[in-house]
C-alpha positions in Angstrom: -10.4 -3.2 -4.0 -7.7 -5.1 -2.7 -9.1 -7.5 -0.2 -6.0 -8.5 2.7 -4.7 -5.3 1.8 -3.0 -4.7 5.1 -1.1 -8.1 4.9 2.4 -8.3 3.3 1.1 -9.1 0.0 -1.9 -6.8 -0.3 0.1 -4.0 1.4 2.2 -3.9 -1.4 0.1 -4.7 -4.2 -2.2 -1.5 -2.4 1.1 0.5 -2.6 1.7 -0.7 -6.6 -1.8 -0.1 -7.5 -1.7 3.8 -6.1 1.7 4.2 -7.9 0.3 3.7 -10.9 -2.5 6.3 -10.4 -5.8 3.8 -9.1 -7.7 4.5 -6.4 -7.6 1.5 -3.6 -10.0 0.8 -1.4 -7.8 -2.3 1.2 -10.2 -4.5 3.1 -8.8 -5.6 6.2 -9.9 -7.4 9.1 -7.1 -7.3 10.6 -6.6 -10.8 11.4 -3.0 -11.3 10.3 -2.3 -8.1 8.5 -1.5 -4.7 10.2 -2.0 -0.8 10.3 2.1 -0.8 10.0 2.0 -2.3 6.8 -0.3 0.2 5.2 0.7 3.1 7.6 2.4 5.0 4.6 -0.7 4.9 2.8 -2.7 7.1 4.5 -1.9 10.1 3.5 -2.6 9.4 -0.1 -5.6 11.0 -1.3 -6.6 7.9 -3.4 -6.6 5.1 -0.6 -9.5 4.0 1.7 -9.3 1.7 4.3 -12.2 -0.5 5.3 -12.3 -2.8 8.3 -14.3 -6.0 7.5 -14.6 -9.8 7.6 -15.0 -10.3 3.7 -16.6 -13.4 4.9 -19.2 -12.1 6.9 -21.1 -9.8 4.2 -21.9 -6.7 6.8 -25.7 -6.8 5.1 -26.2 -9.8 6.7 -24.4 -9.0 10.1 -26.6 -6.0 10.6 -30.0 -7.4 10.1 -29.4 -11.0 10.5 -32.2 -11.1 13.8 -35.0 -8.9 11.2 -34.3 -11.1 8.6 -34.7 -14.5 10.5 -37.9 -13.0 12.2 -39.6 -11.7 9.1 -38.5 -15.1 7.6 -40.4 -16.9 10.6 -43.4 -15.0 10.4 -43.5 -14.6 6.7 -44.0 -18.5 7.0 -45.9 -19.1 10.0 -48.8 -16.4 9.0 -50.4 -18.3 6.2 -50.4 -21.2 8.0 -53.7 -22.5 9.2 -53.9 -22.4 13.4 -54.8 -25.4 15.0 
């Protein structure tokens, strides 16, 4: 996994890797780095490409409202009601 892998760096580190027979899976968000730069990639049958914020974990994203709610009422249940 080459996180930035669509930057200038990772781009070529991704390319490297695959060279010398890896598989790469590039996580990208796109922020700085672009499809051009790993455009030649592609084709190669052992390189994924993954869109994502390595910051924001997607678990997280996804069920941030369920967890905050089962969190509130996981709490507020056993109180006693006054």
């Amino acid at each position: 996994m080459v996180t930035g892998g669509a930057g200038f760096i990772g781009s070529h580190l991704c390319a490297r890797l695959l060279e010398q027979g890896h598989d790469v899976l590039c996580v990208d968000n796109f922020g700085t780095g672009t499809r051009a730069n790993i455009a030649a990639l592609f084709d190669h049958p052992g390189f994924e490409l993954l869109r994502h914020d390595v910051t924001m974990p997607p678990i997280l994203l996804k069920n941030s409202l369920r967890a905050l709610k089962s969190t509130f009422l996981g709490v507020l249940r056993p109180l006693p009601q006054s």
